[in-house]
C-alpha positions in Angstrom: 44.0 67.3 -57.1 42.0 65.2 -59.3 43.5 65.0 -62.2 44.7 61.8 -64.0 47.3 62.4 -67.3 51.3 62.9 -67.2 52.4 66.4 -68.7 55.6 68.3 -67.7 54.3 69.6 -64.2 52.0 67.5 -63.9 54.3 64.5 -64.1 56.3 66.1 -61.2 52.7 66.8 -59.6 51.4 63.6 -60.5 49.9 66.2 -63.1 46.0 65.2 -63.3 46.7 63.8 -60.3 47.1 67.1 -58.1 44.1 68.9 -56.4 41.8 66.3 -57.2 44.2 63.1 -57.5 45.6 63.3 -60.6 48.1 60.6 -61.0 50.8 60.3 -64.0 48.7 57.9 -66.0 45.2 57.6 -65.8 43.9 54.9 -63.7 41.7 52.6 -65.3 38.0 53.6 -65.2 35.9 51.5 -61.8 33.4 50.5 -64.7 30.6 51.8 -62.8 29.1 54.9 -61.6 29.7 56.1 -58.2 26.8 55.2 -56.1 24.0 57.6 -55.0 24.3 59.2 -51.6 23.6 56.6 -48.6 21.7 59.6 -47.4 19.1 59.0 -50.4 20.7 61.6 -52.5 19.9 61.0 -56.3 22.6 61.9 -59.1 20.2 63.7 -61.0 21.8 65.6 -64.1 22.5 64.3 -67.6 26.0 64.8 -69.2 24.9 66.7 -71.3 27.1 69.9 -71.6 29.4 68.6 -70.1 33.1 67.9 -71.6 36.3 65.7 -71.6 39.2 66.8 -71.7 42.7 65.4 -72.4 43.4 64.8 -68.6 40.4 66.3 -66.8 36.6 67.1 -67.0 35.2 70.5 -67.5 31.5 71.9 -68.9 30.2 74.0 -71.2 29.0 77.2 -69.3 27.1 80.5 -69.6 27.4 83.7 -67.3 23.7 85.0 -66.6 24.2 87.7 -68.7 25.7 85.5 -71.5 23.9 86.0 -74.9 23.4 83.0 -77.7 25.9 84.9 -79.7 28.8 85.0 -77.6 31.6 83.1 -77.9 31.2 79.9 -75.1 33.2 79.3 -72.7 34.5 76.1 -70.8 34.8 75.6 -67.0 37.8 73.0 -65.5 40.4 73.5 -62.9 43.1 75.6 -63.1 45.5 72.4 -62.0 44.3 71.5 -65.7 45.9 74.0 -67.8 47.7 71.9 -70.3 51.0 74.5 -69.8 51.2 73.4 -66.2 49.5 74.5 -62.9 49.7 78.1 -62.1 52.0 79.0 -59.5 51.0 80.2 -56.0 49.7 84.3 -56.9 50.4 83.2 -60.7 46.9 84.6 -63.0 47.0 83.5 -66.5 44.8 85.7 -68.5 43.8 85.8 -72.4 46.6 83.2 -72.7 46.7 81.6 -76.9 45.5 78.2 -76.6 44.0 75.8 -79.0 43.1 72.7 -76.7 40.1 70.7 -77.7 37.0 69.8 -75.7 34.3 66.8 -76.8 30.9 67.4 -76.2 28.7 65.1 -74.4 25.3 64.4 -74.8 23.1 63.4 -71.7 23.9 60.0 -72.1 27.9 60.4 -72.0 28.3 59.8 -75.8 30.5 61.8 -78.0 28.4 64.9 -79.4 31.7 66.3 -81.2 34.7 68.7 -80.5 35.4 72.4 -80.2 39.1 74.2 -79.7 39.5 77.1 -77.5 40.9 80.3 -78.6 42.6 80.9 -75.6 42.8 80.6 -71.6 40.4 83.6 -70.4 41.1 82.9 -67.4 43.0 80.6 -64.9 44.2 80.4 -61.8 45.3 78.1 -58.5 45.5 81.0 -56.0 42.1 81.2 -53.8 40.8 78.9 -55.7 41.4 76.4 -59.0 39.6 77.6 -61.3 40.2 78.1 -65.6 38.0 79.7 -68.3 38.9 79.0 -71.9 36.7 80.7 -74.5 36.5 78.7 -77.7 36.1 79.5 -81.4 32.4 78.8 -81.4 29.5 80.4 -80.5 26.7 79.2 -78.2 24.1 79.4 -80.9 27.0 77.8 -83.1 27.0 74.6 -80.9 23.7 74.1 -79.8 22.7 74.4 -83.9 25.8 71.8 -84.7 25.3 69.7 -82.1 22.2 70.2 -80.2 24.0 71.1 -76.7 23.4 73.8 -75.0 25.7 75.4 -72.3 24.7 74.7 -68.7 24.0 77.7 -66.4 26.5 78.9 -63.9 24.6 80.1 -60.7 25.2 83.4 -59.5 24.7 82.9 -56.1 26.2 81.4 -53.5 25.4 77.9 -52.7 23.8 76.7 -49.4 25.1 73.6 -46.9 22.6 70.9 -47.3 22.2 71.2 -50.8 22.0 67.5 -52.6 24.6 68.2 -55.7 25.9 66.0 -58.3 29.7 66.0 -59.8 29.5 64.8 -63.2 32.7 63.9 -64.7 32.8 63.8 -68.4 36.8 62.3 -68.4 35.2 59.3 -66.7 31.5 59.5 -67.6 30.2 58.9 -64.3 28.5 60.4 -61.6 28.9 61.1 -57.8 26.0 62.4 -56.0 26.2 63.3 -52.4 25.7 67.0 -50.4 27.1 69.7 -49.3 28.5 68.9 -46.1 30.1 72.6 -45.3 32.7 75.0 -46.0 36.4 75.3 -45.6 37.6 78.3 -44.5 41.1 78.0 -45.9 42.4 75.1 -47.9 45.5 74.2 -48.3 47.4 71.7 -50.7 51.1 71.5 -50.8 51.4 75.5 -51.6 48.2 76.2 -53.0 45.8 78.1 -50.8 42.1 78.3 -51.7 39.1 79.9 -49.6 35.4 78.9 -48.9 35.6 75.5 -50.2 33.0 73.2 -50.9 33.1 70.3 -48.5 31.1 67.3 -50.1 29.8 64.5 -47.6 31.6 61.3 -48.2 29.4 59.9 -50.8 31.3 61.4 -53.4 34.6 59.6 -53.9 36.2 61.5 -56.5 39.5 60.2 -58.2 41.8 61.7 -60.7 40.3 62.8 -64.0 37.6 64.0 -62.0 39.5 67.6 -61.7 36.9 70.0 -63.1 33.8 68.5 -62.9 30.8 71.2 -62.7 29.3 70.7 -59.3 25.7 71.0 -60.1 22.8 71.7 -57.9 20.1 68.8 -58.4 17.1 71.1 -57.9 18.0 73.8 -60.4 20.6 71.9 -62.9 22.9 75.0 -62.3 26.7 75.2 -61.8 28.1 76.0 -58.3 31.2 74.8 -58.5 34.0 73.1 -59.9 35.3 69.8 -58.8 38.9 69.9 -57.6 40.6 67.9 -55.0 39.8 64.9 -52.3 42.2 64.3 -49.5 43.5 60.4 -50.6 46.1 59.5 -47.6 44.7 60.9 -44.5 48.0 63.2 -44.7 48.2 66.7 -43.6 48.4 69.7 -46.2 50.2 67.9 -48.7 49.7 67.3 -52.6 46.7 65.2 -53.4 45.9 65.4 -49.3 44.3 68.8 -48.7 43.9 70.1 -45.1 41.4 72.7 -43.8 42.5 75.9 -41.9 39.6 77.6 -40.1 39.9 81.5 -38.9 41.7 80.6 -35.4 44.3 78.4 -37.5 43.4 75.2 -36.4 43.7 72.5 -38.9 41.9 69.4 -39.8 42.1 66.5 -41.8 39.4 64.8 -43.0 40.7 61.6 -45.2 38.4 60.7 -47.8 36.7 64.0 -47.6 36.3 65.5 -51.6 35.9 69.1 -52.2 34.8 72.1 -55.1 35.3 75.7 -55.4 33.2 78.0 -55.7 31.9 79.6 -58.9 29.2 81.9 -58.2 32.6 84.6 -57.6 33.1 84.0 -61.5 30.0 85.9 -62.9 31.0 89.5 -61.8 33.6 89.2 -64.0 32.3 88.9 -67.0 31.3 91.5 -68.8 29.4 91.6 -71.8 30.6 89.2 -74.9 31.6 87.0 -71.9 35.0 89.1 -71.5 36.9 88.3 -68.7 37.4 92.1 -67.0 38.8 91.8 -63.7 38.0 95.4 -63.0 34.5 94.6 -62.9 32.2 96.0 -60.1 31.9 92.9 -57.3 34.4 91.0 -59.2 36.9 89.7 -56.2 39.0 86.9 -58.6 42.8 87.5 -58.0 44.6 89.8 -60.7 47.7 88.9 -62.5 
């Protein structure tokens, strides 16, 4: 788990550390830019829309059916929640929570701050995935400070496809591809499915947790940044394994990963409610 700040769990977790390294004091920043993808691979998007958080990146997102007035919502890992990571089966749903997110503009300077509400959703079980909704609206933000939300894809992404992870913790990019998929993934106790397997361009580290994973031909969200396997070690925190349907497993040290966020948008219903009962929505349920 890349995720770089101590907090209760995550302290015993090497907190930010977990699923995508988060380690119990952030490591200090490379003071470049990962490289583009020997492959030729550009990092393409701005930072704009994304955000930092305290211990982890994240974005500002809209659902395909989200309209300008709805309250906005924020993408990260569910590793991130500043209560802890979720359990194994654990859902947190419309959870109180006032955390604060700063804005980025494109060229990873402070745009300002908004404060979530609450934790619409979160979870570490077949995936790591949390939504916060915040006090503000889209319209609200984009008129205050001129960022709008990026889009979240609804459709499943494709292997091949040259993506960029744009952390706004660290402010940098790693551009690389999607290499494949992992059937099952599994970190210490955590079990997620259909991972995103990036090629080895990008490196992730912790604080990268909750990246979007954006497509560089449309600028759209497919998933969310979570965990790289650091050690070479087999199923183990901060050294995820895959599982494939026979139950063979393989390691692949080095090897980052994302999950997949196209599952997210029939979930949300109109207002950008989270509602679980949703026709095609498949998220796990408290």
């Amino acid at each position: 788990m890349n995720r770089p700040l101590a907090s209760s769990l995550a302290a015993a977790l090497l907190g930010a550390a977990a699923l995508t390294g988060v380690s119990a004091a952030p490591a200090a920043a490379s003071g470049t830019s990962a490289s583009p993808s020997a492959t030729g691979v550009r990092a393409t998007p701005s930072f704009k829309g994304t955000v930092a958080l305290s211990n982890c990146s994240g974005s500002l997102v809209k659902m395909p059916n989200s309209k300008a007035t709805d309250p906005a919502l924020v993408l990260s890992n569910g590793h991130c929640l500043e209560t802890g990571m979720p359990q194994p089966g654990q859902v947190v749903k419309d959870q109180a929570s006032s955390r604060s997110f700063t804005l980025l503009k494109a060229s990873g300077a402070n745009a300002g701050t908004v404060r979530a509400t609450k934790v619409a959703y979160a979870t570490m079980t077949d995936t790591d995935v949390s939504l916060y909704q915040v006090g503000s609206t889209y319209q609200d933000i984009e008129s205050r400070y001129g960022i709008k939300a990026l889009s979240l894809d609804a459709a499943r992404p494709t292997q091949g496809r040259a993506i960029t992870v744009v952390s706004g913790y660290w402010k940098e990019k790693y551009g690389c591809a999607i290499d494949g998929f992992a059937y099952r993934l599994k970190e210490a106790g955590w079990t997620m499915k259909d991972s995103i397997r990036y090629t080895s361009a990008c490196r992730t580290k912790g604080g990268t947790s909750g990246s979007p994973v954006v497509d560089n031909a449309t600028g759209k969200v497919i998933g969310v940044n979570n965990t790289l396997n650091e050690d070479g070690a087999r199923c183990t925190l901060n050294n995820p394994c895959e599982v494939d349907q026979t139950g063979q497993v393989t390691v692949r040290a080095g090897i980052g990963y994302g999950q997949q966020t196209y599952l997210i948008a029939p979930c949300v219903a109109e207002g950008n409610k989270i509602d679980l009962n949703r026709a095609g929505c498949t998220l796990p349920k408290p």
